[in-house]
C-alpha positions, 0 to 999 in steps of 0.5 A: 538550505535554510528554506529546507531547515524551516520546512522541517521545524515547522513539521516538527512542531505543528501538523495542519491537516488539508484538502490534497490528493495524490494522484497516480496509481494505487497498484504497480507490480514489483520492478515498474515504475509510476509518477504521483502528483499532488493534486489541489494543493496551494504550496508556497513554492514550486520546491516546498515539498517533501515526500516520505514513505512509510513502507520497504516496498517502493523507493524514490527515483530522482527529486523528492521536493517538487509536487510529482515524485517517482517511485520504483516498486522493488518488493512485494508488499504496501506502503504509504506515500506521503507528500508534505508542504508549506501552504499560506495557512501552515503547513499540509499533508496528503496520503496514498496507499500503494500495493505492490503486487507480482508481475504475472504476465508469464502465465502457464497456459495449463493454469486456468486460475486467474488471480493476481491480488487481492484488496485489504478492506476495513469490514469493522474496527479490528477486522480486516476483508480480503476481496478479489475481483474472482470469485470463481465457484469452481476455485477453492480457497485457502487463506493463511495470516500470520501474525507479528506474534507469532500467531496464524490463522486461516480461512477457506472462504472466498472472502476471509475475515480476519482480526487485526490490532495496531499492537498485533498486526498481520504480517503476511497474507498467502492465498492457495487458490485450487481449481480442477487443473493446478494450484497458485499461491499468492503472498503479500508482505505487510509492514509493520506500519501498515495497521497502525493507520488501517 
């Protein structure tokens, strides 16, 4: 209890940013699960861990002190998995960012379109870039953010750009993909916290 107590005073009062990884992967679909490590790190102790997260879209399973956590995706959407621990030079944190996307195994096998997610990039600072690993000339897109505001806008690119603040983040991405056979609709959830830190 008191080693406990200390970590959380020492957080409290200073931040000493490191060299560490999180390792494991960076997309689950919704009900899986996944393991991340914290990789090169230097901790105290096997049990001078603690790790947070900053989204909805995943939970903890089991012990959250040692350096590998388990996590379970339960909503669409992303968050942010961080790890910290008390080294010999204070204390250390590290990030990753974890997408939850829909599980679309169960396909109609009279859909020829094939997109599942699609990947936030920064293109400059207040715009953010929604890519996919699809680019289909045949598909058409229509791409629709709405806005904690209350504002939306939309796009028919391939490759949207759209603007986003910290104050005025994104709340949610649909992508409406067309093709000669049928239509797919994509939603992402974002948190709130997201695009304080993008």
């Amino acid at each position: 209890m008191k080693k406990n107590l200390f970590l959380l005073l020492l957080m409290s009062f200073s931040m000493a940013f490191g060299q560490c990884y999180i390792s494991g992967n960076a997309i689950i679909k919704v009900s899986e699960e996944g393991t991340y490590n914290v990789e090169n790190n230097s901790a105290q102790c096997a049990d001078c861990y603690l790790w947070e997260n900053s989204g909805r879209s995943i939970e903890f399973v089991g012990e959250i002190k040692r350096s590998s956590v388990k996590v379970k995706a339960s909503s669409l959407g992303r968050s942010i998995l961080t790890a910290s621990m008390q080294t010999a030079k204070g204390l250390v944190q590290c990030n990753k960012i974890i997408d939850v996307i829909a599980d679309h195994s169960i396909k109609n096998p009279d859909c020829d379109i094939d997109f599942f997610s699609y990947v936030d990039e920064k293109s400059s600072e207040g715009t953010v870039v929604f890519s996919h690993r699809n680019t289909e000339n045949s598909y058409k897109f229509e791409w629709t953010a709405a806005y904690e505001n209350g504002d939306v806008k939309t796009s028919v690119e391939k490759v949207p750009k759209f603007s986003y603040s910290k104050e005025n983040g994104i709340q949610t991405v649909t992508a409406k993909i067309t093709s000669g056979k049928c239509t797919r609709v994509f939603t992402k959830t974002y948190d709130p916290y997201f695009w304080k830190y993008f």
